[in-house]
C-alpha positions in Angstrom: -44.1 11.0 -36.1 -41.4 13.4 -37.5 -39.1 10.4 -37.9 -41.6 8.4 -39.3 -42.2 10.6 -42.2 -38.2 11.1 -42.7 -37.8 7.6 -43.3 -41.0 7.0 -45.4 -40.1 9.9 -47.7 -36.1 8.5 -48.1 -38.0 5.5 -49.2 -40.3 6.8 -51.6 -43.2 6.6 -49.4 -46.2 8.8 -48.0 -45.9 8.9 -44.9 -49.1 7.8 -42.6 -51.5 10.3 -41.7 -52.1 11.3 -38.4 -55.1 9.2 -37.9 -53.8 6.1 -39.4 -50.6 6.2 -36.7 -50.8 3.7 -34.1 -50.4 5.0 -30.2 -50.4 3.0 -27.4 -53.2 3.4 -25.2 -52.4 3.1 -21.7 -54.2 0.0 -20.5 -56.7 0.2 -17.7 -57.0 -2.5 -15.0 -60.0 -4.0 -16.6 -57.6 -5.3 -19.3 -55.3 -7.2 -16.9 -57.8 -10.1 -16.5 -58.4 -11.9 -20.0 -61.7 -13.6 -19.0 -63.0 -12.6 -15.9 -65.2 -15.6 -16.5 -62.6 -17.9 -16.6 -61.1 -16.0 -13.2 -64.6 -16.9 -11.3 -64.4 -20.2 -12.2 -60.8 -20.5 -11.5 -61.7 -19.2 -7.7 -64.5 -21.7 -7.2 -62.4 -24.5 -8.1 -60.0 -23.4 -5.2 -62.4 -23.3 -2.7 -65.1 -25.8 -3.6 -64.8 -29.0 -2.1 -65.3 -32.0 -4.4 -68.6 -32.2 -3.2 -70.2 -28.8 -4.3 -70.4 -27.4 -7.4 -70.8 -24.3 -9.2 -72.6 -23.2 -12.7 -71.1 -21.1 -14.9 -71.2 -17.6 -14.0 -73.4 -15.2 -15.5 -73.5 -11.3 -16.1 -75.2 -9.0 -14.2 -74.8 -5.0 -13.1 -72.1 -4.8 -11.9 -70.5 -7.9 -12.3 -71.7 -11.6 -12.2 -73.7 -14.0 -10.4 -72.6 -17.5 -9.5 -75.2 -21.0 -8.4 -73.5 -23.0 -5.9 -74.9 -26.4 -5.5 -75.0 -27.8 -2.0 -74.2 -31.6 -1.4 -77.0 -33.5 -0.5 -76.9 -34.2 3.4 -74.8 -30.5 4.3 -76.4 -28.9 7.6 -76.3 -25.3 8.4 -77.3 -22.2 6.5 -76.9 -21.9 3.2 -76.8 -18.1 2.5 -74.4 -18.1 5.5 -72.5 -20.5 4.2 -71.9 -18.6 0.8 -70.2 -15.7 2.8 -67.1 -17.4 3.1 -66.9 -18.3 -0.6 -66.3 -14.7 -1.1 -63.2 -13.7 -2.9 -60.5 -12.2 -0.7 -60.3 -8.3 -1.1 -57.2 -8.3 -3.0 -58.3 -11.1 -5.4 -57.9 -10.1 -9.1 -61.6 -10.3 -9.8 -62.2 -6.9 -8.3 -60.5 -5.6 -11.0 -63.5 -5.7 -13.5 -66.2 -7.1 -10.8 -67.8 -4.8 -8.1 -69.9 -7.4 -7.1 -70.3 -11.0 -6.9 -73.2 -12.2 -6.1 -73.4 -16.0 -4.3 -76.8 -17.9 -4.8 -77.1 -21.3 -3.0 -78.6 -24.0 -4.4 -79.8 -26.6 -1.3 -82.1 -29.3 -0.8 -83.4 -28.7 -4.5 -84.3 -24.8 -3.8 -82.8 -21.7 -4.5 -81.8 -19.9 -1.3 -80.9 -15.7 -0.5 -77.9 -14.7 -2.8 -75.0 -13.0 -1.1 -73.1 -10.5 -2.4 -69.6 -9.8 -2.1 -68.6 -6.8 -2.9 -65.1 -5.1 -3.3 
C-alpha cells in the first residue's frame, strides 16, 4: 500500500483509498470446481453405460439430485443398483456437494433415491 501511494504521488496521482485497493482473498475449496453441474455430469458419463441415462442434475440442501434412467429389460434392484453409481470419496465433487442423492428411474416409475454422501 505504502508503495502504491509513492508511485501514484511521483506521478501526479491520488493514490487509491483503502477500500478501493484490491486484496487477494484466499480461495476456498468451493471455488476449485467451476460448475459442479458440469462435474456431475461429467461423472455419469464415466460410469453410465450407453444404455442408461441420466437428467440434468438439480439443486437441493446440500447438494444435488440426479434421475437415472434404467434400460428397458435391466433385472435387479434399482435403488441397489444406484449405490455403486456413487462418486468415489476422493472425487472432486465433495468439494461443494455433501450429498448426492441417486433416484432410479425403472420400468416407467420412480424408485427410493440413494444418497451418497461424503
Amino acid at each position: 500500500m505504502a508503495l502504491a501511494a509513492a508511485l501514484a504521488l511521483l506521478h501526479g496521482v491520488a493514490p487509491p483509498a483503502s477500500a478501493q485497493v484490491e486484496t487477494e482473498a484466499p480461495l476456498d475449496d468451493r471455488q476449485s470446481i467451476v460448475d459442479p453441474m458440469s462435474e456431475i455430469r461429467r461423472h455419469f458419463r464415466a460410469v453410465l453405460n450407453t444404455t442408461w441415462w441420466a437428467e440434468d442434475p438439480e439443486r437441493i440442501p446440500d447438494g444435488y439430485r440426479v434421475v437415472v434412467h434404467y434400460p428397458d429389460g435391466w433385472r435387479g434392484n434399482p435403488t441397489g443398483k444406484a449405490m455403486s453409481f456413487c462418486p468415489e470419496r476422493d472425487h472432486r465433487l465433495w468439494q461443494v456437494a455433501e450429498i448426492l442423492e441417486i433416484q432410479p428411474e425403472y420400468d416407467n416409475r420412480r424408485w427410493p433415491p440413494f444418497e451418497c454422501r461424503k
